[in-house]
N, C-alpha and C positions, 0 to 999 in steps of 0.2 A: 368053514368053506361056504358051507351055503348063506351066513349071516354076509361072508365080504359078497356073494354074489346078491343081494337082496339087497347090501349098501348101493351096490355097485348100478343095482337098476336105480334104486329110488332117485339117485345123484343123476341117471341121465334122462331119468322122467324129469328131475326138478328142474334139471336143463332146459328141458326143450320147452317146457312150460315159460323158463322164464325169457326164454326165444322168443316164444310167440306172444307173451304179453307184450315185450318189448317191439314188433315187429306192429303187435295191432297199436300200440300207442304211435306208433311212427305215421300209420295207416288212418289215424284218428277213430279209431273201431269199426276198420272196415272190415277186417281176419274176424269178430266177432259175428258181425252182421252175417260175413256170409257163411260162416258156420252153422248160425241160426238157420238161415236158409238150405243149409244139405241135412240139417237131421231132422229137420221138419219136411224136406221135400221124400225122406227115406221115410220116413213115420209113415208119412198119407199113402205110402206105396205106390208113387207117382209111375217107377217104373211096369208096373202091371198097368196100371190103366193105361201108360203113355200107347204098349203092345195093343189094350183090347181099343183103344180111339185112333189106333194104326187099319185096325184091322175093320171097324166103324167106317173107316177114312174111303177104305176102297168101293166101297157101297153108295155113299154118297156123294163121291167128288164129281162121275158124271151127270149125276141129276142134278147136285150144285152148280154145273157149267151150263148146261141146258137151260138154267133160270135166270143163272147171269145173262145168258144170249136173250133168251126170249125177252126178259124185263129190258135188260140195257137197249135192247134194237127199237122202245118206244119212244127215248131221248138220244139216240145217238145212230149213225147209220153206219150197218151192219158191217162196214170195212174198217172202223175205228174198234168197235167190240171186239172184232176178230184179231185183229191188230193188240189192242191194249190184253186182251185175256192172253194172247202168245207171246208176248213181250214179259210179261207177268210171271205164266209159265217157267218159260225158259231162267229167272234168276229164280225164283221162288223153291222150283222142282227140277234139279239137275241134270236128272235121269228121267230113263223114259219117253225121253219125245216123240219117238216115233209113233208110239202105242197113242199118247195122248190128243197131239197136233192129227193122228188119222180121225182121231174118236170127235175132237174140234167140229174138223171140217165137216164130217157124216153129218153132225149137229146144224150146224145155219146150211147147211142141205135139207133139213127134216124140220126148221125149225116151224115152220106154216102149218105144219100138219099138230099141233099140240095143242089142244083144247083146254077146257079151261078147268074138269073132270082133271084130266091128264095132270097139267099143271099142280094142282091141287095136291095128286099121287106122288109127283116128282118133289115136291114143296116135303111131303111128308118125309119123304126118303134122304130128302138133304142134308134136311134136319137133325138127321139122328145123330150124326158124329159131332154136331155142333151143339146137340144138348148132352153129351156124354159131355166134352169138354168143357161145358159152361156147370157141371157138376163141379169137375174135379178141379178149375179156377175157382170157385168158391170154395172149393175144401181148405185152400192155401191159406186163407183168416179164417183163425182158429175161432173168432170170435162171429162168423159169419154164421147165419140159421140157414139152412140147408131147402132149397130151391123145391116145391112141388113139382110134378110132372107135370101139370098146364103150364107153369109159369118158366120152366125150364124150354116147353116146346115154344112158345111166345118170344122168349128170351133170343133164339137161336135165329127165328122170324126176321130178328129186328138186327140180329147180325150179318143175315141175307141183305137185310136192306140197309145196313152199312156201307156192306160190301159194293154195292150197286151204284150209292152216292161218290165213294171213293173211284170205283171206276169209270164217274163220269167226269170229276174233278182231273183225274190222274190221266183223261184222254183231251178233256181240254187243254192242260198243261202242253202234255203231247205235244199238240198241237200247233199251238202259240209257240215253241220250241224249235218247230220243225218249220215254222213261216219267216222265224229268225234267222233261221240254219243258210234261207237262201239269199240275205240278205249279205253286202260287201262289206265292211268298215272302214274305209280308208286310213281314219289312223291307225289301224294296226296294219297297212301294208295294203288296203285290197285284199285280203284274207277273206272268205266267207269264215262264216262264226261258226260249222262245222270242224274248221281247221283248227280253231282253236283249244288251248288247253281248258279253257270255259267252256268249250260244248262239251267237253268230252267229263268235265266235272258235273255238268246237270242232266246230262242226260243218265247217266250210272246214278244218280241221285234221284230222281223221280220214282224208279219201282222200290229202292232201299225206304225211299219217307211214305212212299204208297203202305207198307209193311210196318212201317214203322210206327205209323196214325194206327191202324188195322189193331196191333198189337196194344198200342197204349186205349184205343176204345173197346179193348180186350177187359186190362188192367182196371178199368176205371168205373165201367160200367159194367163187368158181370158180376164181382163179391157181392153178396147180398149184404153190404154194409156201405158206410160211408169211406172212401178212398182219395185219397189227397194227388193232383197232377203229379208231385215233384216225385212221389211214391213210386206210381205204376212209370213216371217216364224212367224212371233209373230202373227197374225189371224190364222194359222195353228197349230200352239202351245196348244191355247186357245181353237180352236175347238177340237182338240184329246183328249184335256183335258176334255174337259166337254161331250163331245161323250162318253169317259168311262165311266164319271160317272154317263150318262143317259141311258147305258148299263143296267149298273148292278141298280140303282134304276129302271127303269121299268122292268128287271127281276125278281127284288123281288114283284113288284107293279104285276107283272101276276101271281107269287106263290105262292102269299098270302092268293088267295082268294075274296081278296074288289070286285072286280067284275068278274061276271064270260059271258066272251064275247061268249059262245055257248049256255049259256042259252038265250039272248036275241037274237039273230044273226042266231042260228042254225049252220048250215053248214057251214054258211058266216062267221063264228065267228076266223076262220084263217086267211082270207082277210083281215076283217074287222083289228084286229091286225098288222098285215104287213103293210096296210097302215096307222095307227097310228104312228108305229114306223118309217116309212118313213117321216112322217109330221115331227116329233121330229127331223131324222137327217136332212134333210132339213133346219127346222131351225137353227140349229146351223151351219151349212154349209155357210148358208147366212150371221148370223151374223158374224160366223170367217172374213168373204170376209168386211165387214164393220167395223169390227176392226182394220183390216190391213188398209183400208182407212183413217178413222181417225188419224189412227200414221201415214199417210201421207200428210194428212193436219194439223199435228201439226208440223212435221217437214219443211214445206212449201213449 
């Protein structure tokens, strides 16, 4: 009995094996690749870190807004900052708006009062969740030497001022967008270009490649190794990808109902949310960065 039941496993273990060979040949070894990628992303224990750069996250994200204002409002005026960081916001971080959009506004309310002592503080504090992350993206190539503290805090600097370049690029876009918008076509009817099925594909498309640049200047330039575009843009691909669709599933997942976080929470019950949904993008963050890995160790 136990020899037919021991036949009877091995036959549908040798089954599904030859499932998924067949299935990744079909895939051109894609089933492989991304295999590579969940037990490499389980090894580094990406889930722990994604929780403690969640919780990193809530510490820094105002003092990161405050630098975006204060630096962006030297090349840009303070209604387009405002403008492009809530627009931002709002696809980026689902939840929460209320708590966030008040903490905004306080901000380019205060923001004259913030010296350059202050700024420096604020700079420190920003930092931190973005050099925990520029760890644990390095951790994803196995073949990567592992980032000192100055050069991790440096690192994170120069992601601030990524950030800053992006939202000046992504506010001109804006822009040029919205100067279009009021403009007629006559061959399409006298239509403003608001009306069209073309506005309404680039303007959902600005904050998605704002993310998407963000991400692959993630990918490319934190491993402390050499990383190929075609690499980090396919982990950045897959994370845009499944960031929207953790968007709009945990939007419905908080409209629904299933649980309601200010009944157990109270007050805390927006916190408490924001840092969920920071856990979530985190994780996917991490794993896109270990995606890209793996299609770099399959290509060798």
């Amino acid at each position: 009995m136990k020899n037919k039941m021991g036949n009877s496993g091995k036959n549908s273990a040798g089954k599904i094996k030859s499932l998924y060979n067949w299935a990744n040949g079909l895939t051109g070894g894609s089933l492989s690749v991304f295999n590579d990628a969940v037990q490499h992303f389980v090894g580094a224990r990406a889930a722990e870190a994604s929780a403690s750069i969640a919780y990193y996250a809530i510490f820094s994200l105002f003092p990161l807004l405050i630098i975006l204002v204060v630096v962006g409002s030297f090349v840009l005026e303070s209604e387009d900052v405002q403008r492009w960081i809530l627009d931002f916001e709002a696809e980026v971080i689902p939840v929460s708006h209320q708590l966030i959009e008040e903490n905004i506004q306080r901000i380019f309310e205060l923001r004259g009062t913030v010296g350059f002592v202050a700024l420096v503080g604020l700079s420190w504090s920003a930092t931190s969740v973005l050099a925990v992350l520029v760890r644990n993206i390095n951790c994803a190539w196995t073949e990567a030497k592992p980032r000192n503290f100055l050069e991790s805090r440096v690192m994170a600097l120069g992601i601030v001022g990524g950030l800053v370049v992006l939202l000046f690029l992504s506010s001109v876009l804006t822009t040029v967008l919205g100067t279009l918008a009021r403009f007629s076509v006559p061959l399409w009817g006298g239509f403003s270009m608001h009306e069209t099925l073309l506005w309404t594909i680039l303007s959902s498309v600005v904050p998605r490649l704002t993310a998407f640049l963000a991400l692959l200047g993630f990918y490319c330039w934190v491993p402390n190794v050499k990383v190929k575009w075609s690499e980090a843009s396919w982990g950045a691909s897959v994370a845009i990808l499944a960031w929207e669709i953790a968007t709009r599933g945990f939007a419905w997942y908080l409209s629904s109902g299933i649980v309601q976080y200010e009944l157990v929470y109270g007050s805390l019950g927006t916190v408490v949310v924001l840092m969920l949904w920071m856990y979530i993008g985190v994780l996917i963050t991490l794993f896109g960065a270990h995606l890209g890995a793996a299609i770099a160790r399959r290509a060798g």
